[in-house]
PDB file of N, CA, C and O in Angstrom:
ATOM      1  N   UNK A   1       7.314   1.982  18.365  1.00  0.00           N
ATOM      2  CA  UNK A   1       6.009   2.300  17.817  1.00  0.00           C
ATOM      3  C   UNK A   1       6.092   3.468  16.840  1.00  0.00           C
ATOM      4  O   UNK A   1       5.316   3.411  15.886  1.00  0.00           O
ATOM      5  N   UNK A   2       6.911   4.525  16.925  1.00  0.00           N
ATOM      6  CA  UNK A   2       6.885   5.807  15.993  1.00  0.00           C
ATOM      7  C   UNK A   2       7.813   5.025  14.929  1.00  0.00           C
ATOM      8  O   UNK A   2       7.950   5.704  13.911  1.00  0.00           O
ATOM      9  N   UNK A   3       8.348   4.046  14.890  1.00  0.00           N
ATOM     10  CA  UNK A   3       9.283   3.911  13.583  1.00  0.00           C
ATOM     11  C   UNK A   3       7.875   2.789  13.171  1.00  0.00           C
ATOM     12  O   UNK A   3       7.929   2.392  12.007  1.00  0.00           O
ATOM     13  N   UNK A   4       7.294   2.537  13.567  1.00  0.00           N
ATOM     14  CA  UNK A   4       6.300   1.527  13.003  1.00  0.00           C
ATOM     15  C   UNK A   4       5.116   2.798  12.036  1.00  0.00           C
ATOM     16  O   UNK A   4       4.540   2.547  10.977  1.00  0.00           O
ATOM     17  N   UNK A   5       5.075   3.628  12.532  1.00  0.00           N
ATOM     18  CA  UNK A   5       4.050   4.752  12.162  1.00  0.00           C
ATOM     19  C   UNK A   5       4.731   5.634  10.878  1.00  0.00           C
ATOM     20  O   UNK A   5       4.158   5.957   9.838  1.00  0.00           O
ATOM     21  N   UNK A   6       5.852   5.864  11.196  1.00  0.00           N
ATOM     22  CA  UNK A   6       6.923   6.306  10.059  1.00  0.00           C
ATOM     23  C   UNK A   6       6.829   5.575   8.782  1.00  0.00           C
ATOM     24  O   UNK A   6       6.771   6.148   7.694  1.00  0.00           O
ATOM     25  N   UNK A   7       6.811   4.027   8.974  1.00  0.00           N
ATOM     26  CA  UNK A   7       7.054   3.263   8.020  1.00  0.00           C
ATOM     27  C   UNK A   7       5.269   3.029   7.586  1.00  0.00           C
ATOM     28  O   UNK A   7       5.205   2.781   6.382  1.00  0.00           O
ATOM     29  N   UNK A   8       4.192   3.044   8.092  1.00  0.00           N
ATOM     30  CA  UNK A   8       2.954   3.568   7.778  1.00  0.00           C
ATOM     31  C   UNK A   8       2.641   4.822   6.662  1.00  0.00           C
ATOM     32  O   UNK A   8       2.019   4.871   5.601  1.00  0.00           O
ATOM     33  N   UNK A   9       3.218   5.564   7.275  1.00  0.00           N
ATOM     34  CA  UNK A   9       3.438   7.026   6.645  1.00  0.00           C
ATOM     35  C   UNK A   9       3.775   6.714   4.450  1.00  0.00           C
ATOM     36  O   UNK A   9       3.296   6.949   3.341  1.00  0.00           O
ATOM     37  N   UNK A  10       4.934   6.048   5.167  1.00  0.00           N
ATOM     38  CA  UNK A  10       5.926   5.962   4.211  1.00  0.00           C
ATOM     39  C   UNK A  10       4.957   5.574   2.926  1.00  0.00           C
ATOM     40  O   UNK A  10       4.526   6.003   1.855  1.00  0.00           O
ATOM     41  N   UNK A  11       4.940   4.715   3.613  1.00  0.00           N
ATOM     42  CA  UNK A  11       4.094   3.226   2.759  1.00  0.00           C
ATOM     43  C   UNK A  11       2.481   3.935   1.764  1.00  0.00           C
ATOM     44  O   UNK A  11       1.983   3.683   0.667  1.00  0.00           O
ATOM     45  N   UNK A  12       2.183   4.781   2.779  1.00  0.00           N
ATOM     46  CA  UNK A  12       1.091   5.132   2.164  1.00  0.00           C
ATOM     47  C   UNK A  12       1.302   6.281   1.052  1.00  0.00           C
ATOM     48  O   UNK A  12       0.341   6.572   0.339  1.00  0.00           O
ATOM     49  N   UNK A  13       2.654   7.005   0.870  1.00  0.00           N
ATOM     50  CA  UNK A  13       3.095   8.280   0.476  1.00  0.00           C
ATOM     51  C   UNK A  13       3.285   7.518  -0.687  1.00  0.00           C
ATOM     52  O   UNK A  13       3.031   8.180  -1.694  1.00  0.00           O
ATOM     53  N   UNK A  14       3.788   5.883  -1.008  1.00  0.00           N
ATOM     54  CA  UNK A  14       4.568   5.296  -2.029  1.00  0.00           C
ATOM     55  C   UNK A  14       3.114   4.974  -3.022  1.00  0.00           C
ATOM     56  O   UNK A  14       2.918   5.287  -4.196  1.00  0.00           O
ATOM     57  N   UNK A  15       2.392   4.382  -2.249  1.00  0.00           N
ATOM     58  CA  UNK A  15       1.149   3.729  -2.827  1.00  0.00           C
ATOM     59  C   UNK A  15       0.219   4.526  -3.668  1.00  0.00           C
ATOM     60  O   UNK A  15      -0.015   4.427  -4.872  1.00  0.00           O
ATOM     61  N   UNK A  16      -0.461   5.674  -2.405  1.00  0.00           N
ATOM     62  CA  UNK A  16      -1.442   6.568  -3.045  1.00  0.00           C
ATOM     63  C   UNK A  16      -1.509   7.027  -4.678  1.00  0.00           C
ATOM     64  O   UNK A  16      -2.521   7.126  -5.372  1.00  0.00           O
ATOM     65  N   UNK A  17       0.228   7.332  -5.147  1.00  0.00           N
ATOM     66  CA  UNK A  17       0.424   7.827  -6.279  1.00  0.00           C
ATOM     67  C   UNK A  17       0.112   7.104  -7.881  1.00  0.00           C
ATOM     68  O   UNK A  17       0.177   7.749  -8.927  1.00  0.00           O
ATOM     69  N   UNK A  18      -0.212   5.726  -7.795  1.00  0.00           N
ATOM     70  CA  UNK A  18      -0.644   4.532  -8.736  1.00  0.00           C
ATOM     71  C   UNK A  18      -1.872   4.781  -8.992  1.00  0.00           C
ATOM     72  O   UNK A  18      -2.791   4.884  -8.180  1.00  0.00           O
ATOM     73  N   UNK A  19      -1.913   4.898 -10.311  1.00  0.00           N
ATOM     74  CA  UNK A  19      -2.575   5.342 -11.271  1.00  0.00           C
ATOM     75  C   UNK A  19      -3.736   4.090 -10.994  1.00  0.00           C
ATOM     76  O   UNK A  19      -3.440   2.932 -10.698  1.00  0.00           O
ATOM     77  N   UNK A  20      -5.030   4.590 -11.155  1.00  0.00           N
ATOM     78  CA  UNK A  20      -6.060   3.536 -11.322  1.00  0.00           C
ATOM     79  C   UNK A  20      -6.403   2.521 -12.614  1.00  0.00           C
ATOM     80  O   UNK A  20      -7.019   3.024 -13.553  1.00  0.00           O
ATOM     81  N   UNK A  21      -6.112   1.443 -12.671  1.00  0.00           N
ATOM     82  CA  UNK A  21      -6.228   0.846 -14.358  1.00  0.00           C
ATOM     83  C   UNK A  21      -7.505   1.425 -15.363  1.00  0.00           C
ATOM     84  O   UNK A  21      -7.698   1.308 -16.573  1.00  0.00           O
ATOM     85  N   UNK A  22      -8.158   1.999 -14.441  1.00  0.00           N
ATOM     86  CA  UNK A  22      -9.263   2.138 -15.273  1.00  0.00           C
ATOM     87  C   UNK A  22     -10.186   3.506 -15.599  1.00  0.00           C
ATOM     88  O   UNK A  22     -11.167   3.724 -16.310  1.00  0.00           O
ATOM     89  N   UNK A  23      -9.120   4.525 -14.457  1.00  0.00           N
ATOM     90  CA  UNK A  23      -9.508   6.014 -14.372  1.00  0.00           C
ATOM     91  C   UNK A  23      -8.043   6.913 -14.542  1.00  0.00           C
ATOM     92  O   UNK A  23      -6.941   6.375 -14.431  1.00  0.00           O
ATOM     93  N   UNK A  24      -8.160   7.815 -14.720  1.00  0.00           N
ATOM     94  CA  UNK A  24      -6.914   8.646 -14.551  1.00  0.00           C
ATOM     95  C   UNK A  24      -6.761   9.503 -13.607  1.00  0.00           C
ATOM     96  O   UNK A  24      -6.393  10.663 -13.793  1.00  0.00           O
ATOM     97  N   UNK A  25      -7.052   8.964 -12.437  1.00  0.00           N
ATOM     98  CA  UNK A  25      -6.800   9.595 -11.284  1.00  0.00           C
ATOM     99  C   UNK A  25      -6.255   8.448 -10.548  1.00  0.00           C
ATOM    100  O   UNK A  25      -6.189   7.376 -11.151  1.00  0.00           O
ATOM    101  N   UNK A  26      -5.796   8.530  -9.152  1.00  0.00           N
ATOM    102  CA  UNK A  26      -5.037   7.850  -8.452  1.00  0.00           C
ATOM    103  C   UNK A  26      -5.789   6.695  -7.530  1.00  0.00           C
ATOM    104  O   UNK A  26      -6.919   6.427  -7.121  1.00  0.00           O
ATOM    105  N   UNK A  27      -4.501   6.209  -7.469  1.00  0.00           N
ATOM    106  CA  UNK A  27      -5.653   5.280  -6.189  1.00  0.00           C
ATOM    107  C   UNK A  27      -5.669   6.132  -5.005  1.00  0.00           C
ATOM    108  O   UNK A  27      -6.123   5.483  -4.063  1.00  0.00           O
ATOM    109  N   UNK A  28      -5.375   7.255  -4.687  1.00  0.00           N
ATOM    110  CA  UNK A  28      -5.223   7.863  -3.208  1.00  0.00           C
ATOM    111  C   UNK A  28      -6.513   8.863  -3.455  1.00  0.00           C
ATOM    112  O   UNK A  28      -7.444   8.949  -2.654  1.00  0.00           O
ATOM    113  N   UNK A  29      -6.434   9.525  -4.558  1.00  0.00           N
ATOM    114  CA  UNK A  29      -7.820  10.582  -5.652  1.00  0.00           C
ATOM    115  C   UNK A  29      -8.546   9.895  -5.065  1.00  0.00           C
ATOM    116  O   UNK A  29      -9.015  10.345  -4.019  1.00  0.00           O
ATOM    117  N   UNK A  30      -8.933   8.493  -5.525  1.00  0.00           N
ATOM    118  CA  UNK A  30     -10.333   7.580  -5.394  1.00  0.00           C
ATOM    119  C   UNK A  30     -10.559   6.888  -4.161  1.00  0.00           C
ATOM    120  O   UNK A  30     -11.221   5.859  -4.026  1.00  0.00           O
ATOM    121  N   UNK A  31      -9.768   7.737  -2.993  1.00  0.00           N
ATOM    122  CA  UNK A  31     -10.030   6.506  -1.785  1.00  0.00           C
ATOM    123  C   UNK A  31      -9.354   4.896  -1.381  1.00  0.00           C
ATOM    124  O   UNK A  31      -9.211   4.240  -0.350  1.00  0.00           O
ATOM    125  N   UNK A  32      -9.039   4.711  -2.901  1.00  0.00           N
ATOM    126  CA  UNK A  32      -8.825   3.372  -2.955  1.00  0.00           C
ATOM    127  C   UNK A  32      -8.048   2.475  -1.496  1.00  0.00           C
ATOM    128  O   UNK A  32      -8.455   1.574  -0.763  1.00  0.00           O
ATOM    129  N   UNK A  33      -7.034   3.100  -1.554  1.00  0.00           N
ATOM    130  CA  UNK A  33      -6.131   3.092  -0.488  1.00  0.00           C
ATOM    131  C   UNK A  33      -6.003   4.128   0.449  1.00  0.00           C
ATOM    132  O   UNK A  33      -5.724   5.270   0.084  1.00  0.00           O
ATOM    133  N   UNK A  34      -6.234   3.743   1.965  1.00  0.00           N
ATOM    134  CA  UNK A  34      -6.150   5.068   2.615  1.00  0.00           C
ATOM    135  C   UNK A  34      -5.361   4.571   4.128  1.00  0.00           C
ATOM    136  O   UNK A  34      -5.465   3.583   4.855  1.00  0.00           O
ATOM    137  N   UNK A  35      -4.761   5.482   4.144  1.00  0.00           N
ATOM    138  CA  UNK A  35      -3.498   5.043   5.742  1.00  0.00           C
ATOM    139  C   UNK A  35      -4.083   4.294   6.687  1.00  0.00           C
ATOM    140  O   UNK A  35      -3.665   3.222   7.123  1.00  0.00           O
ATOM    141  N   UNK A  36      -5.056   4.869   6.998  1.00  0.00           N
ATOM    142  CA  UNK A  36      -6.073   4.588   7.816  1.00  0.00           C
ATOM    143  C   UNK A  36      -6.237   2.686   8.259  1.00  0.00           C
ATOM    144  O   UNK A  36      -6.446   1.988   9.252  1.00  0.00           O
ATOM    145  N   UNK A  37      -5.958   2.516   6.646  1.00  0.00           N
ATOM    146  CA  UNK A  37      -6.029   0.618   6.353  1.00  0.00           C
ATOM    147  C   UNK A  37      -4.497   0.177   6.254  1.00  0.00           C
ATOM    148  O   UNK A  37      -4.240  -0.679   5.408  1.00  0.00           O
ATOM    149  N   UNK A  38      -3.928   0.450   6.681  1.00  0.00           N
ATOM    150  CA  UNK A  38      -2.568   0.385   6.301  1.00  0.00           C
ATOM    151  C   UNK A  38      -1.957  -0.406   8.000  1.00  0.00           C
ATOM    152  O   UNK A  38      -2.425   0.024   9.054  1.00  0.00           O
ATOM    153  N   UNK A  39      -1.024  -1.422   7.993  1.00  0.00           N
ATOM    154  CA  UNK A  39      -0.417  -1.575   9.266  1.00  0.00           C
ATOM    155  C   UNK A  39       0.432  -2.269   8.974  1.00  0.00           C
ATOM    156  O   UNK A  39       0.466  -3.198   8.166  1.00  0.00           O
ATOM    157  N   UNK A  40       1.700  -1.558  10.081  1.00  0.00           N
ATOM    158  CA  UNK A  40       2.836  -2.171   9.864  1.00  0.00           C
ATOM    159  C   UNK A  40       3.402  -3.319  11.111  1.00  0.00           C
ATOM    160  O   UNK A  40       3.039  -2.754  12.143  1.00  0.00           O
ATOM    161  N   UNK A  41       3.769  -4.008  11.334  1.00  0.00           N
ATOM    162  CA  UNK A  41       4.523  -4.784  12.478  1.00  0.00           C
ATOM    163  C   UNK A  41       5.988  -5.336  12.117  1.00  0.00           C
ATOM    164  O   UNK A  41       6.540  -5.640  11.059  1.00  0.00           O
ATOM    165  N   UNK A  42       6.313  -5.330  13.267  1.00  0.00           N
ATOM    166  CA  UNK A  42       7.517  -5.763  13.343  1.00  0.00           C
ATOM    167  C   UNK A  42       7.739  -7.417  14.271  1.00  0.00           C
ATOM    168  O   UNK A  42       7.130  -7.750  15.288  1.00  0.00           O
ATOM    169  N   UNK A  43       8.747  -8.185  13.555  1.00  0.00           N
ATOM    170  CA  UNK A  43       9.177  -9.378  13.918  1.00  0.00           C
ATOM    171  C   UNK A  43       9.759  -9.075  15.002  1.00  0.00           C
ATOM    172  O   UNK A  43      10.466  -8.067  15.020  1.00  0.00           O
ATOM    173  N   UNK A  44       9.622  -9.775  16.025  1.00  0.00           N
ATOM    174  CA  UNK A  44      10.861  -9.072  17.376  1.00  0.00           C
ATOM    175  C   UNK A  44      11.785 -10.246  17.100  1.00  0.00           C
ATOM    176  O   UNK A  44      12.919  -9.772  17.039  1.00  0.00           O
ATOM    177  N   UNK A  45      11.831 -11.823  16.867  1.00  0.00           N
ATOM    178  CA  UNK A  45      13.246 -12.154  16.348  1.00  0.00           C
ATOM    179  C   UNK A  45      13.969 -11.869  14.892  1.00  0.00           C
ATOM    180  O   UNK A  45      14.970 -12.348  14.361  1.00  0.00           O
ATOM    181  N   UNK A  46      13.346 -11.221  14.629  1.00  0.00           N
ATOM    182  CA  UNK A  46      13.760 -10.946  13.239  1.00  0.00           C
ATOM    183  C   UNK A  46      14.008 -10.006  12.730  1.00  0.00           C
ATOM    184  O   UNK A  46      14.883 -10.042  11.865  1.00  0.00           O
ATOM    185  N   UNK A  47      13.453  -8.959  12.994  1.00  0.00           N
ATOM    186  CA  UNK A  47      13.267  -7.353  13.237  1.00  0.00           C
ATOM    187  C   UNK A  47      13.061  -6.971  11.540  1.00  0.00           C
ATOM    188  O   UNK A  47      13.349  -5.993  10.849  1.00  0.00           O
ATOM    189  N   UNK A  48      12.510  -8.083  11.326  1.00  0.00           N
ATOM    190  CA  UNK A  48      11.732  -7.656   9.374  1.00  0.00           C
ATOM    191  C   UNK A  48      10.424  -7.554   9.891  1.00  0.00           C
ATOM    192  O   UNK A  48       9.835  -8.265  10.705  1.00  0.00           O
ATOM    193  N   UNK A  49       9.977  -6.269   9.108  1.00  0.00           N
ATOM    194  CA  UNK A  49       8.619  -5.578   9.315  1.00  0.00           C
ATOM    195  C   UNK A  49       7.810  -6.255   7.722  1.00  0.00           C
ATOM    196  O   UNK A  49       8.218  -6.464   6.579  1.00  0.00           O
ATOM    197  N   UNK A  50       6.302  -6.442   8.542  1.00  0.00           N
ATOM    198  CA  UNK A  50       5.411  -6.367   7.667  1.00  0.00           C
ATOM    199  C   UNK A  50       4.363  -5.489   7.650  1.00  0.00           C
ATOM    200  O   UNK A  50       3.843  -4.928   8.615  1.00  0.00           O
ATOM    201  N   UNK A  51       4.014  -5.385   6.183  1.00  0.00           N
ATOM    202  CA  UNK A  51       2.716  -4.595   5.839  1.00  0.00           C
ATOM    203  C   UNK A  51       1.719  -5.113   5.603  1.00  0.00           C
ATOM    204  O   UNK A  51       1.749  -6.136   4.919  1.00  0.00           O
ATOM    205  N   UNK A  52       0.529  -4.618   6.062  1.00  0.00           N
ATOM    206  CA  UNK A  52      -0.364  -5.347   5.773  1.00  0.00           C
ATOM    207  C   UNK A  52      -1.428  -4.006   4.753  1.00  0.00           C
ATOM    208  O   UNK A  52      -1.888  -3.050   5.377  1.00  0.00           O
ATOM    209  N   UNK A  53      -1.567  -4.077   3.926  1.00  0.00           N
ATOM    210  CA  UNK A  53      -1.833  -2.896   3.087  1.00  0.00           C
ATOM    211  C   UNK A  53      -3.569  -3.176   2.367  1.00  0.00           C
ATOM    212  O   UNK A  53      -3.836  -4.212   1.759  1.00  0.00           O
ATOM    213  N   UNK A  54      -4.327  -2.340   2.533  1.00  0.00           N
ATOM    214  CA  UNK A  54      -6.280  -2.966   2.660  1.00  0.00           C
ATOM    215  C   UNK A  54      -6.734  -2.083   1.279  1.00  0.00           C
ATOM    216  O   UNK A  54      -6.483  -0.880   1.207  1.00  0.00           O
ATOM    217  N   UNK A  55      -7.282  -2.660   0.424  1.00  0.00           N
ATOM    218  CA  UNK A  55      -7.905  -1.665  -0.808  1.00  0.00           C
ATOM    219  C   UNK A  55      -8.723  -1.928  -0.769  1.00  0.00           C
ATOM    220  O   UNK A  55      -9.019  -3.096  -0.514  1.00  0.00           O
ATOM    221  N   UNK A  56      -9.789  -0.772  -1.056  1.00  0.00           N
ATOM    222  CA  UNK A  56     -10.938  -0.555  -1.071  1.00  0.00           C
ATOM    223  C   UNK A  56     -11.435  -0.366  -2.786  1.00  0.00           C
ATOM    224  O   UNK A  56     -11.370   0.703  -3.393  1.00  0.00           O
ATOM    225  N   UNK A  57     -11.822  -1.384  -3.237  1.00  0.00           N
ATOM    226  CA  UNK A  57     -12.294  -0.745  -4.769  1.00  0.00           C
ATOM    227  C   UNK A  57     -13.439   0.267  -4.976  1.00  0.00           C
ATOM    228  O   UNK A  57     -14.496   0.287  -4.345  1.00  0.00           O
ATOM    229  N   UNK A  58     -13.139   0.927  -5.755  1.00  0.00           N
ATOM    230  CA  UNK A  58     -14.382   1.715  -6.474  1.00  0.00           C
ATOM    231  C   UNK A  58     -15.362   1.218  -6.347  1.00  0.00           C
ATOM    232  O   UNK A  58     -16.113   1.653  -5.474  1.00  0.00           O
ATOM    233  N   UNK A  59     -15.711   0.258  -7.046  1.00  0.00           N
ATOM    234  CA  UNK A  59     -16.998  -0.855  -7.028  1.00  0.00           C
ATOM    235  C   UNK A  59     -17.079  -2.367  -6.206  1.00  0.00           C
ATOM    236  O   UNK A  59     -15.936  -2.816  -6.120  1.00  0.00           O
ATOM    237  N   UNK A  60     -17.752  -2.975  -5.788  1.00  0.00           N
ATOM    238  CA  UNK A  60     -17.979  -4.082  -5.492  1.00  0.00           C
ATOM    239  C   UNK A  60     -17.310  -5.372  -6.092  1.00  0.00           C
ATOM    240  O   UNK A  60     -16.698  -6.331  -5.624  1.00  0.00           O
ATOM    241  N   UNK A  61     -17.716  -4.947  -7.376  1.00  0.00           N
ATOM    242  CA  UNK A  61     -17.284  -6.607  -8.252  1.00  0.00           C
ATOM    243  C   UNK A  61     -16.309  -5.724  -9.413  1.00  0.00           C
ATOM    244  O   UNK A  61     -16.603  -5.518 -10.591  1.00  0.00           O
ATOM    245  N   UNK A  62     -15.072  -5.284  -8.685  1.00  0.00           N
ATOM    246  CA  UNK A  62     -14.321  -4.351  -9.314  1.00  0.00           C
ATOM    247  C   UNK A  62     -13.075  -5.729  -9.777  1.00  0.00           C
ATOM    248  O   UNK A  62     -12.359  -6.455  -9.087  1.00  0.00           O
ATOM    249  N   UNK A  63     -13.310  -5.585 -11.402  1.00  0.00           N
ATOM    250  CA  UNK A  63     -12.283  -6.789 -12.155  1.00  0.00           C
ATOM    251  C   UNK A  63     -11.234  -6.874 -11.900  1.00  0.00           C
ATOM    252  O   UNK A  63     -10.728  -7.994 -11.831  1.00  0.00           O
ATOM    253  N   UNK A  64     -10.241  -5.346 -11.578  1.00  0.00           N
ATOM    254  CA  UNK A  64      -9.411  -4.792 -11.799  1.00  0.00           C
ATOM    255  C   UNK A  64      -8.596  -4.987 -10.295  1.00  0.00           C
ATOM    256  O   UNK A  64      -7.417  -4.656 -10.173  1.00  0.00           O
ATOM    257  N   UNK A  65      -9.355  -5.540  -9.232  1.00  0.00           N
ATOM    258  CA  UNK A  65      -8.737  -5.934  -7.935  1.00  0.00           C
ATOM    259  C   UNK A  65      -7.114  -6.123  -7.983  1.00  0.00           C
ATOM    260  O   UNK A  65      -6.180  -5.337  -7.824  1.00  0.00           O
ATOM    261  N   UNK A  66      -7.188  -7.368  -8.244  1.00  0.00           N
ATOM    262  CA  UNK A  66      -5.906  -7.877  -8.403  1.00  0.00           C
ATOM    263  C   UNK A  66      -4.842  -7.418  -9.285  1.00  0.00           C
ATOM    264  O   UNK A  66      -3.633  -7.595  -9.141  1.00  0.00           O
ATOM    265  N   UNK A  67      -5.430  -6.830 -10.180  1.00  0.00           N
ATOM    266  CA  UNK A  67      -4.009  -5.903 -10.913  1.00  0.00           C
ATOM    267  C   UNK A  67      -3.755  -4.631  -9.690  1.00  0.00           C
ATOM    268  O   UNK A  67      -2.644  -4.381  -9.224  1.00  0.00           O
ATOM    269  N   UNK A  68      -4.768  -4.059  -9.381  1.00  0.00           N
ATOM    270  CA  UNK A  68      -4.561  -3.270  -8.314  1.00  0.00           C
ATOM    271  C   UNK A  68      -3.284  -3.463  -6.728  1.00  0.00           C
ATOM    272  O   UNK A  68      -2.405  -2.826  -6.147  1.00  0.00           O
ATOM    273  N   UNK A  69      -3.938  -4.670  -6.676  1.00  0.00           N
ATOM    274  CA  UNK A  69      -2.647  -5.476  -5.648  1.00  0.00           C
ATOM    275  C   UNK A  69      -1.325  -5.308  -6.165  1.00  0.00           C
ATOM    276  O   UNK A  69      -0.485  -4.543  -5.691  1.00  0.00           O
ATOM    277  N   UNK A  70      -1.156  -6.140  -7.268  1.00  0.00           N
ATOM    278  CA  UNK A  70      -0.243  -6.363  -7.851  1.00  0.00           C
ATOM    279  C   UNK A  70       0.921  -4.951  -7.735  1.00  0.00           C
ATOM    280  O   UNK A  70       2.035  -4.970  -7.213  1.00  0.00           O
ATOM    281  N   UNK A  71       0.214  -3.766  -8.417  1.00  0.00           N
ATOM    282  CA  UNK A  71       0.758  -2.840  -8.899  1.00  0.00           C
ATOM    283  C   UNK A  71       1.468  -1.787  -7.580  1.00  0.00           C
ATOM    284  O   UNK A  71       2.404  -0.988  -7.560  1.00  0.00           O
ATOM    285  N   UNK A  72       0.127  -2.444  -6.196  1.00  0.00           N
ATOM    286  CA  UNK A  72       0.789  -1.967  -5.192  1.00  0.00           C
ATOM    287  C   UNK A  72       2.237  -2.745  -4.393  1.00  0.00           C
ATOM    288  O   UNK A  72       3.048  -2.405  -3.532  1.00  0.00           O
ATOM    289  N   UNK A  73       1.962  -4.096  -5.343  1.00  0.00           N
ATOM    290  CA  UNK A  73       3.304  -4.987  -4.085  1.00  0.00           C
ATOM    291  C   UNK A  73       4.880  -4.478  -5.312  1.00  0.00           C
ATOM    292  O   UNK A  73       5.998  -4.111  -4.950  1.00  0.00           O
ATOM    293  N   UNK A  74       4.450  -4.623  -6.480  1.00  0.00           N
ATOM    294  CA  UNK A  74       5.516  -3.505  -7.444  1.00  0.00           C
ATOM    295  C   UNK A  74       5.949  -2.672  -7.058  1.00  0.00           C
ATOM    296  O   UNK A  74       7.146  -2.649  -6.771  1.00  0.00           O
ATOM    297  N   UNK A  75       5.130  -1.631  -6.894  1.00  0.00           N
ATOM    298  CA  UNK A  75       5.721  -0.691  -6.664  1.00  0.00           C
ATOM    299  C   UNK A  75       6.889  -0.145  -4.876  1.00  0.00           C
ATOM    300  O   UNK A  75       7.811   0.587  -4.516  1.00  0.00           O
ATOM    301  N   UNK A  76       5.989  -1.096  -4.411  1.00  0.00           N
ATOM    302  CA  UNK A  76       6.741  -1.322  -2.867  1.00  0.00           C
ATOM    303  C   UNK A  76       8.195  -1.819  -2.689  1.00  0.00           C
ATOM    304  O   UNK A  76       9.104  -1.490  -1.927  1.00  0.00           O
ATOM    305  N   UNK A  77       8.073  -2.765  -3.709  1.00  0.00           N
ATOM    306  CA  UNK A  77       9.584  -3.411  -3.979  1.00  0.00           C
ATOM    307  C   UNK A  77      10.430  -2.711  -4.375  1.00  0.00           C
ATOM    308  O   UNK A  77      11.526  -2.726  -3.815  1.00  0.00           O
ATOM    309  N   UNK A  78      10.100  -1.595  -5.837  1.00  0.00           N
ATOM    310  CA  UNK A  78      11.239  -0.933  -6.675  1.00  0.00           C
ATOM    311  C   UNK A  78      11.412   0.319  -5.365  1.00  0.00           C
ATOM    312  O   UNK A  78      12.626   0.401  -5.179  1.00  0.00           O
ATOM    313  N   UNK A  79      10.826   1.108  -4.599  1.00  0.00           N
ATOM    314  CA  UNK A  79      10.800   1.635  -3.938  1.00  0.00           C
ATOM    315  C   UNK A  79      11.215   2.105  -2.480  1.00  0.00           C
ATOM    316  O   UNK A  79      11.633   3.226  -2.188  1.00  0.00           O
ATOM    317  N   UNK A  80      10.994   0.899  -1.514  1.00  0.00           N
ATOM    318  CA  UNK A  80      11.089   0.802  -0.004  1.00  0.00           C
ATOM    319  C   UNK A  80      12.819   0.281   0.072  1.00  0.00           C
ATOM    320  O   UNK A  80      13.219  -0.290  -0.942  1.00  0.00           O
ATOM    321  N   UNK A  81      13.474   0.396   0.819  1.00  0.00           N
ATOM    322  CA  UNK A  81      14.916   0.016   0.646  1.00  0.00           C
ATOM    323  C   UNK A  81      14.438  -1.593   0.757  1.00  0.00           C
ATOM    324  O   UNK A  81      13.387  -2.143   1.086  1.00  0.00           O
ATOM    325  N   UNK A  82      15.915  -2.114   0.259  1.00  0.00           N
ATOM    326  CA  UNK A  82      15.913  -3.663   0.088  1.00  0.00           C
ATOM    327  C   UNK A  82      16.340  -4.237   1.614  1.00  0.00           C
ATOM    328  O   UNK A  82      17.169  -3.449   2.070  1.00  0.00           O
ATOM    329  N   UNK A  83      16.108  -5.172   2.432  1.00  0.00           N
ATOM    330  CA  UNK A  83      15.553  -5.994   3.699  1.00  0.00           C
ATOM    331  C   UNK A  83      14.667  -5.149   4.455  1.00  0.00           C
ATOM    332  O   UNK A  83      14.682  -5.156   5.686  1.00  0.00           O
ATOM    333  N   UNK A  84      13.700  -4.237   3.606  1.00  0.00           N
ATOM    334  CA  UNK A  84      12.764  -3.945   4.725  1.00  0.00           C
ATOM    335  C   UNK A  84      11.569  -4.459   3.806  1.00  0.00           C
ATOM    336  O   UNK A  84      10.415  -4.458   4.236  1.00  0.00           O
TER     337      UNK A  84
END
């Protein structure tokens, strides 16, 4: 459970820092993303962890959603070591 919380941690330290497409402040500045929404699990035959990672937009009918995703599953990849 603490390496599941670690990798929570992690995850949210990587994310927060992504620039908002449409403000110049962060997605972590704006709430967007917050740990809080964040969960990790682990496969027990497999022992590959997933994230399940929750954004909150600025607005309701915010266009910019899905680039938002996007920029968070990017940046997770160039970032988090490779088979996790």
């Amino acid at each position: 459970m603490q390496e599941l919380t670690g990798w929570k941690e992690t995850i949210f330290d990587i994310v927060r820092s992504i620039k908002d497409p449409e403000k110049q402040a962060s997605l972590g500045d704006l709430v967007v993303v917050q740990e809080d929404l964040i969960s990790v699990s682990k496969d027990s035959a497999s022992d590959l962890l997933t994230a399940r990672i929750e954004i909150v937009p600025t607005v309701p009918h915010c266009s910019f959603a899905t680039l938002i995703g996007l920029c968070v599953v990017t940046k997770l990849n160039r970032e988090l070591p490779s088979g996790r």
